[in-house]
C-alpha positions, 0 to 999 in steps of 0.5 A, spaced: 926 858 071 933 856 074 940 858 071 942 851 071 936 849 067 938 855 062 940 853 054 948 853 053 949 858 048 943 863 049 942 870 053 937 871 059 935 876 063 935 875 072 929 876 074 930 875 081 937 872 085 935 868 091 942 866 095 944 869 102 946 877 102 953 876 102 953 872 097 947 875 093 952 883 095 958 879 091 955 877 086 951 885 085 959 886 085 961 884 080 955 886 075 950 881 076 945 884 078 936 883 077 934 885 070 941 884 067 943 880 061 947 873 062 950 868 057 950 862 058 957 859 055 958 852 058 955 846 063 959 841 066 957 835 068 958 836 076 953 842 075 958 848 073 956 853 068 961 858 065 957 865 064 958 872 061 956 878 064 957 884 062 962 882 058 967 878 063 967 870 064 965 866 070 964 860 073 958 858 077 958 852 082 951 848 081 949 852 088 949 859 086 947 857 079 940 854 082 939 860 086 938 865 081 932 866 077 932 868 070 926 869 064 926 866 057 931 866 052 932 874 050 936 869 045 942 865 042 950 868 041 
């Protein structure tokens, strides 16, 4: 499943970030990384999603959100 398709308010583990490499090293930068957890905090209506990882906020664009594999619900916050 895709990030952008994940549940507000539920906790994902990636499995596997298919974006360019220079996006795919910034985002490993800052902690985003195959195998970790992410929160999904809000979606907006262009396609938006707020994350939290490693226990900072972000804001993704749809783009990069639909690049990232995540697994199923590990669960809710």
């Amino acid at each position: 499943m895709k990030l952008i398709n994940g549940e507000k308010g539920s906790v994902y583990k990636i499995e596997k970030i298919n974006l360019n490499k220079n996006v795919k090293r910034r985002l490993e930068s800052i902690g985003m990384t195959e195998n970790s957890t992410i929160s999904i905090l809000n979606k907006k209506k262009n396609g938006a999603v707020i994350i939290r990882i490693r226990g900072t906020r972000f804001a993704m664009g749809k783009i990069f959100a639909e690049g990232i594999q995540i697994g199923g619900a590990i669960n809710e916050l």
